[in-house]
C-alpha positions as CSV (number, residue, x, y, z in Angstrom):
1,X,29.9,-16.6,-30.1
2,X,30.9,-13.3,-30.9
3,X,27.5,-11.5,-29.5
4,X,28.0,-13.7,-26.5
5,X,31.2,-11.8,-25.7
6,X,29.8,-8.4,-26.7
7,X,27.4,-8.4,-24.1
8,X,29.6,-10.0,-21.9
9,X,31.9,-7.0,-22.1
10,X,28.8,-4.4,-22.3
11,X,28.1,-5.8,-19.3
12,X,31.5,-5.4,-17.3
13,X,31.4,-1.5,-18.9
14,X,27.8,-1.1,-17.4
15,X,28.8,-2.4,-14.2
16,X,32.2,-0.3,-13.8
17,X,30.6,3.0,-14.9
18,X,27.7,2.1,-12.3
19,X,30.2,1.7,-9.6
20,X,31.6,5.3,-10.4
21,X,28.5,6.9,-10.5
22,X,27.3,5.0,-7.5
23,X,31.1,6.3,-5.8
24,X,30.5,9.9,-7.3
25,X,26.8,10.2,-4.8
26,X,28.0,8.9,-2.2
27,X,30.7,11.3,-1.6
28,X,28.0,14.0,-2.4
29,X,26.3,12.0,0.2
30,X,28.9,12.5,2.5
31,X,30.1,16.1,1.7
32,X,26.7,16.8,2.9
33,X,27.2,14.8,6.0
34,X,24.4,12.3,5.3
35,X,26.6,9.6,5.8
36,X,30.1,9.3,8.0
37,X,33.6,10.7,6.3
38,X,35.6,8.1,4.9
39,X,32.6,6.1,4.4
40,X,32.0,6.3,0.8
41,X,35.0,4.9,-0.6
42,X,34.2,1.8,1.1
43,X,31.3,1.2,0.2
44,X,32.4,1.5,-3.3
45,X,34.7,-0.9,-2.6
46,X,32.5,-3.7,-1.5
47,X,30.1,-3.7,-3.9
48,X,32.7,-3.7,-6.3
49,X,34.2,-6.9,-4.8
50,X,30.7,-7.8,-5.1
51,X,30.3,-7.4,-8.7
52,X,33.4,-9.0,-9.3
53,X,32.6,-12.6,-7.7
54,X,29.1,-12.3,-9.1
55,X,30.5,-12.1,-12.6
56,X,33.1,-14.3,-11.8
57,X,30.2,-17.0,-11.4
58,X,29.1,-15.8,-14.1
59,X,31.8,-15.8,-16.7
60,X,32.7,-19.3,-15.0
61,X,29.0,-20.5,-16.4
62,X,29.5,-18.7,-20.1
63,X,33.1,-20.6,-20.3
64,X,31.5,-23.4,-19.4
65,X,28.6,-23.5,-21.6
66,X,30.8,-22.5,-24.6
67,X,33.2,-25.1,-24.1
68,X,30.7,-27.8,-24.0
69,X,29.1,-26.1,-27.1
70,X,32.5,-26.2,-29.4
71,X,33.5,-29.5,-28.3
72,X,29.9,-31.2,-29.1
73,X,31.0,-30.0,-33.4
74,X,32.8,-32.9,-34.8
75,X,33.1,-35.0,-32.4
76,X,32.2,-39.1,-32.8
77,X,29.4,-38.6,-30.0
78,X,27.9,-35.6,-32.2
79,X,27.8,-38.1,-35.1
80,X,26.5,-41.5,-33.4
81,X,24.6,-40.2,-30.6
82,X,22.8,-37.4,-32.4
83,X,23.9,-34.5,-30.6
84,X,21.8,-31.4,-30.5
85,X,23.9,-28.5,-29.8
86,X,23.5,-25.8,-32.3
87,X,26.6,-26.4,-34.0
88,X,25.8,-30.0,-35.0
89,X,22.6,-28.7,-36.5
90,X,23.9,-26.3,-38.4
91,X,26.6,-28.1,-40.0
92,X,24.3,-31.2,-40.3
């Protein structure tokens, strides 16, 4: 469980840092006049609302998988049923 949140946080850093490098070219971009002034901020900003409801799903899938994971260990349908999450195996 641990690693799962590692690399959920990795992720998050890897995606903020790319949005301020991303930010950081295109207002070289439009210093040089490639694209129009004013421009570059938002753009940042909506792939960063972008980002944010994609990991949003995302988390929302992790939490959900989790959950269902944990509450599979000691339960009475774990024990009659035979339930295969990894927990029941391993304390099987």
């Amino acid at each position: 469980m641990q690693l799962v949140v590692a690399v959920m946080v990795c992720i998050v850093l890897v995606a903020v840092m790319s949005i301020f490098i991303l930010r950081a070219i295109l207002v070289r971009q439009q210093d040089e006049g490639k694209i129009p002034a004013g421009s570059a901020g938002y753009i940042a900003a909506f792939i960063n609302a972008v980002q944010i409801h994609i990991l949003n799903f995302v988390y929302a899938k992790v939490a959900r998988k989790l959950n269902d994971w944990g509450s599979c260990c000691g339960s009475n349908e774990a024990k009659t049923q035979g339930c295969r999450c990894a927990c029941s195996l391993l304390l099987a």
